[in-house]
N, C-alpha and C positions, 0 to 999 in steps of 0.2 A: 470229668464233669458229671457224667452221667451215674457215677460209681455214687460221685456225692449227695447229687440231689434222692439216689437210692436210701442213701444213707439216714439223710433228712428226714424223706416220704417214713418207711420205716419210725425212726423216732417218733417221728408227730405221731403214726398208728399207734406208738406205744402210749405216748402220752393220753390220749383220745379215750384209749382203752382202759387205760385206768381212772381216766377220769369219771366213763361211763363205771366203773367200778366203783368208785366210792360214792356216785352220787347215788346209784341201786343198792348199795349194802347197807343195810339193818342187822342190827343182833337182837336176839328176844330180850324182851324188857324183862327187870326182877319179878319176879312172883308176887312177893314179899308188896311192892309198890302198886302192881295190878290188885292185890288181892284187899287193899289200901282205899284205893280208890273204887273199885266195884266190890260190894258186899256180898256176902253172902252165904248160907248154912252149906256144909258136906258133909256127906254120908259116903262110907266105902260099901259098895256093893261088888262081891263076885270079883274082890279084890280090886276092884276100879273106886279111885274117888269119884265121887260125883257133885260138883257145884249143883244147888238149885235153890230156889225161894217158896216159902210157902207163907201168902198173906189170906185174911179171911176168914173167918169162923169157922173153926174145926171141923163143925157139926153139919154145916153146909153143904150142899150141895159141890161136889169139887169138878175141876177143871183142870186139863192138862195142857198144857201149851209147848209144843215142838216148833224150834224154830230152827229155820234153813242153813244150806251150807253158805262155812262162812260166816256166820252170825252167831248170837248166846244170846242168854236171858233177859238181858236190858231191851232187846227189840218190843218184847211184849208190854212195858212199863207202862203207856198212854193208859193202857186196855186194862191192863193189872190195877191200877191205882182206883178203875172206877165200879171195875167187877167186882175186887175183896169186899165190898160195902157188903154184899150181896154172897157171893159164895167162896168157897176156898179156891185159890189160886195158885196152882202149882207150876212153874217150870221150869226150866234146868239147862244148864250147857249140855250139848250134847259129846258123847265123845270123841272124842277129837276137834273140838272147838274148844271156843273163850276158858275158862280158869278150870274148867273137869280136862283139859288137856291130853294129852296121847293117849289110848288105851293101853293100858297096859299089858294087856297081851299082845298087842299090836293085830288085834283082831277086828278091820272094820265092817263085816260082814253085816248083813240089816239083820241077820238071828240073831247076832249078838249084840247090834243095838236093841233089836225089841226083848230081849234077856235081861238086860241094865234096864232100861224103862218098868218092865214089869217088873223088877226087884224094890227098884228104889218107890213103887208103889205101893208093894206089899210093906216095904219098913214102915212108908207112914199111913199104914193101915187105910190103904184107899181101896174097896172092894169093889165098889163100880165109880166111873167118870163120864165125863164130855170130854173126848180131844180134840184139839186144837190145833189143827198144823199146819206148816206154809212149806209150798215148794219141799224140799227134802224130807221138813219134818212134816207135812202133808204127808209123802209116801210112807214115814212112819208109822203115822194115825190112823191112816187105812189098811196097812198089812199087821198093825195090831188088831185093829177090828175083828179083819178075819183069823187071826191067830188065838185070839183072848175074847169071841162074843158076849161072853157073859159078864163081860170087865166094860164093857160100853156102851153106855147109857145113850147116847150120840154123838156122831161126828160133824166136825166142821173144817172142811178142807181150803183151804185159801190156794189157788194157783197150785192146785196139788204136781209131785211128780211119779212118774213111776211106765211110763210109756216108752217105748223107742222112740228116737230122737236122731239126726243126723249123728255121726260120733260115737251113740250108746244106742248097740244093736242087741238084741236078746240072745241070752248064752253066751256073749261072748265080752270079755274085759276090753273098757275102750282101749285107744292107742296114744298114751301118754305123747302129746308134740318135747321134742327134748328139751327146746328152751325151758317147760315147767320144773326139769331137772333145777334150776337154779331158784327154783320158789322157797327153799328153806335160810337162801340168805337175802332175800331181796323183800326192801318195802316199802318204795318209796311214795310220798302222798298220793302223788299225780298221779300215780298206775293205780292206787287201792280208788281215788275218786272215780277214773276210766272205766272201771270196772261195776264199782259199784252206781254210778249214774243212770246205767239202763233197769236197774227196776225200780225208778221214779217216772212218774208217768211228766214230772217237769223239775227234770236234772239239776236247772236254776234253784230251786228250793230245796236243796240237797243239803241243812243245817254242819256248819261245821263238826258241831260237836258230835252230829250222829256219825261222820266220814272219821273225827278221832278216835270215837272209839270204838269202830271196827278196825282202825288200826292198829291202836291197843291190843285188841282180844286177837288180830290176828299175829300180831308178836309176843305173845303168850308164850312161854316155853314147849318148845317142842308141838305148836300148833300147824306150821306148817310144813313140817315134814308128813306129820298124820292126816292134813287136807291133801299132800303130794299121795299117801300111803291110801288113803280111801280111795282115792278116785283109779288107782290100777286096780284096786279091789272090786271095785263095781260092777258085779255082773246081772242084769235086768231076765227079768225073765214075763212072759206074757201075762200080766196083770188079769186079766179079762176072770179065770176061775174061782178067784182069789177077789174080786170084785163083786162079783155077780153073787157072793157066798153071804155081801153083809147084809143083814137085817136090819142095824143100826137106823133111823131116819139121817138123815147126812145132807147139809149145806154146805153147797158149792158160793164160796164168794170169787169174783175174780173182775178182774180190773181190765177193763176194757182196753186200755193202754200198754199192756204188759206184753213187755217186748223179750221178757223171758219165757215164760208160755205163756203163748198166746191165747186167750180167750177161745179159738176155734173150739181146743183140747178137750172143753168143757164138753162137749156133744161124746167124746169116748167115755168120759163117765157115767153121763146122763144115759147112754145106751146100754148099759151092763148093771146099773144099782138102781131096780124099782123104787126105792125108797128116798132117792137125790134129787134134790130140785137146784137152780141155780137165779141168785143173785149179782145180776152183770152190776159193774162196779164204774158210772160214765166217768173218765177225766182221772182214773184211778189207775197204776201201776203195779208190780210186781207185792210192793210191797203196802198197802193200802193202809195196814193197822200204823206204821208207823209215818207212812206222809198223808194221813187223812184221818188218823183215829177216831175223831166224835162223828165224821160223817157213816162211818160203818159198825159206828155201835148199833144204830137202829134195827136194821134185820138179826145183828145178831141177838140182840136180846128180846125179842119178840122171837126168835127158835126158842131161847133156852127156856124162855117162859112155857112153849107149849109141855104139858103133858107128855115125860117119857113112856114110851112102850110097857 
């Protein structure tokens, strides 16, 4: 009897297990259908294609827009549509994201993101900017600043990163948990909405179509092996030298609800860049420009309006 009901227990585990199998497995979607449904100009730089968009009078004043991990170029859309009136609007999947896809060197290191950024600049003859960046691509925005001063007209850092953090300690690569082993075939709605829920500061207004299509761009070809390939790659190192270097003037926005960094984080910036002020964001989240967008036009285009350097 006991052999049996072994034999049973066993089965049902197998069954269970594959069940939980099929109902987590995604394969990447065609290219061909992604690249269908989201638009958009490429340039090969430095041997990397690069997806990005450039709306707005040429002649304009330009703007770079970095947007975070995990996300591409349609994040900035709200903000894009009302800027290009007014200046050029530039921004871009970043590597290893949405339709610019794995690097192809398989090189995520931030030298060699800020290498691809400054390339695909120079193609379209941008000599100086405003960047624009949230969470990852924040940490971008500011270590180009200090990389490229004379390329940045000003910064505007949204929920910037680039701190140690529980997990990501300086010098040192985090410690991949192995379940994320299984992130290049898994993708199922309910896990991408879990995840992406907490940087809305009211998760209920979480529009379908924006949770689709970070599912999309996160079954991009070869997207999530290269978010699994970045994130061993990542090793932080103490920001403060590297901070305290920019002259840029730079706004701090941040969302007083952000339960990705949290609002505190703003006082580390605020203490290393004479030049940064900040913009608390009430009832706003991680990601503000796209679950608040006209409410945080305001500070921002009263900066862009002032007088650069």
């Amino acid at each position: 009897m006991l052999r049996r009901i072994l034999r049973w227990t066993g089965a049902l585990a197998l069954i269970a297990c594959a069940a939980l199998a099929i109902w987590l497995y995604a394969p990447d979607k065609p290219r061909s259908a992604l690249e269908a449904t989201y638009p958009g100009d490429y340039r090969t730089v430095l041997g990397q294609r690069l997806r990005y968009r450039d709306t707005g009078p040429k002649d304009a004043p330009a703007l770079i827009l970095l947007h975070g991990f995990g996300s591409s170029l349609e994040t900035w859309e709200p903000w894009a549509k009302v800027l290009s009136a007014k200046y050029r609007v530039i921004r871009l999947d970043l590597p290893g994201f949405g339709l610019t896809g794995p690097d192809a060197t398989g090189d995520y290191s931030d030298a060699r993101t800020l290498t691809l950024i400054a390339g695909l600049i120079d193609q379209l003859a941008v000599p100086r900017a405003v960047l624009i960046g949230n969470s990852l691509g924040g940490r971008f925005a500011w270590e180009f600043a200090a990389r490229y001063p004379q390329r940045v007209a000003k910064l505007v850092l949204i929920s910037p990163d680039g701190f140690a953090s529980p997990g990501f300690e300086y010098g040192k690569a985090p410690e991949v948990p192995f379940v994320m082993n299984l992130m290049p075939w898994v993708g199922p709605r309910s896990l991408i909405r879990a995840n992406l829920a907490p940087a809305w500061a009211h998760p209920d207004a979480l529009p379908d179509a924006v949770l689709d299509r970070y599912r999309d761009m996160l079954l991009a070809p070869g997207v999530r092996r290269a978010i699994l390939d970045r994130t061993r790659q990542t090793v932080l190192t103490d920001p403060a030298p590297r901070l305290r270097s920019i002259a840029a003037p730079t706004l701090l926005l941040w969302g007083e609800q952000d339960q990705m960094i949290p609002i505190r984080n703003a006082q580390d910036y605020l203490s290393l860049m004479p030049h940064a002020r900040l913009v608390r964001l009430p009832g706003m989240g991680h990601v503000p420009f796209e679950e608040s967008p006209a409410a945080v036009l305001p500070p921002l285009r009263a900066f862009l309006a002032e007088p650069a350097p």
